[in-house]
N, C-alpha and C positions, 0 to 999 in steps of 0.2 A: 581630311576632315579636321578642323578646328576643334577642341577637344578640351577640359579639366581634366586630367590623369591624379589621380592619389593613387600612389603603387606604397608596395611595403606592409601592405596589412594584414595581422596576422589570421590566419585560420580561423579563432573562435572570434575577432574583431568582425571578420568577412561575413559568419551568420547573423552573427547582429545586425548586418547587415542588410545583408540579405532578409531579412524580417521586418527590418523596418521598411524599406521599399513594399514589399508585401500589405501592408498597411498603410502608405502613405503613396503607393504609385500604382500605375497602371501595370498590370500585366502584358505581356504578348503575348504571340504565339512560338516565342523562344523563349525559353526558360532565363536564361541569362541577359535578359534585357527587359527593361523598364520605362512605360513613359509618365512623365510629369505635365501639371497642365501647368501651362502659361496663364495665370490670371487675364482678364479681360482687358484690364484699364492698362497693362505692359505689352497689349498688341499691336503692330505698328497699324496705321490707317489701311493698307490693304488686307491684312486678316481680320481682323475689325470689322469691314463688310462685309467680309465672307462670311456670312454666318450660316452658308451651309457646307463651310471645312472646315469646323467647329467642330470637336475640340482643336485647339493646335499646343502642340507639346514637346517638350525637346527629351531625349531619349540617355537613360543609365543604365550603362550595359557593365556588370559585374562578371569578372575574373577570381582567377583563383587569389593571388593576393594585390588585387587591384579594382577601382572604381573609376571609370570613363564616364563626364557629362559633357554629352555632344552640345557643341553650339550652334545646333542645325533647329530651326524651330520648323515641323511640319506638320501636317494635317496629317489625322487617322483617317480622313475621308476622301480625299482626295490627293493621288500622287502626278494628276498633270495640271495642278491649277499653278497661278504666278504666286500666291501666297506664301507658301511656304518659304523659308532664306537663312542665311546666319541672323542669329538674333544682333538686334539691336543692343546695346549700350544698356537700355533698363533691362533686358532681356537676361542678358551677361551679367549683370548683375545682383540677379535673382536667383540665374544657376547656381552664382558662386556661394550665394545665402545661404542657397539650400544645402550647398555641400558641410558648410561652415556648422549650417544650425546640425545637420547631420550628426556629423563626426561630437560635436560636444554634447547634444543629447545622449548619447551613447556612449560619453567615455571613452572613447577611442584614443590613446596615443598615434600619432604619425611621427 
């Protein structure tokens, strides 16, 4: 899996964390895992129509002193449509935003 890894972080950095995902992402049904939605207008043309695999989102899955943002962009609704994929290029580069806007909303050293 293609991947954003920030390892190194400390213990009380990681609830911070961990809180802010809480407020800002989706939940699962694993505790340590999180999804975000891909805005609309950074879908590529096949999730775009799909607008009944909507939402589509790519997934942050928290560790003890580490943060994973997959580059996998896929649907909550469906796991056998063609839509789902590594993100695109805007895609990728919205992950990395958000990890960016993340870490300095919060104060984080890495």
């Amino acid at each position: 899996m293609r991947a954003y890894l920030i390892d190194e972080v400390s213990t009380r950095d990681m609830q911070k964390i961990t809180e802010f995902l809480g407020q800002h992402a989706m939940s699962s049904s694993l505790s340590k895992i999180f999804w975000v939605r891909i805005p609309d207008d950074l879908l590529s043309p096949a999730q775009y129509a799909h607008t009944e695999c909507k939402p589509h989102v790519f997934a942050v899955e928290i560790g003890d002193h580490w943060v994973k943002l997959e580059f996998y962009v896929r649907s909550l609704k469906s796991m056998r449509c063609t839509c789902p994929g590594y993100c695109t290029e805007g895609q990728r580069n919205y992950i990395i935003h958000f990890a960016h806007n993340m870490i300095d909303h919060l104060g984080i050293r890495t």
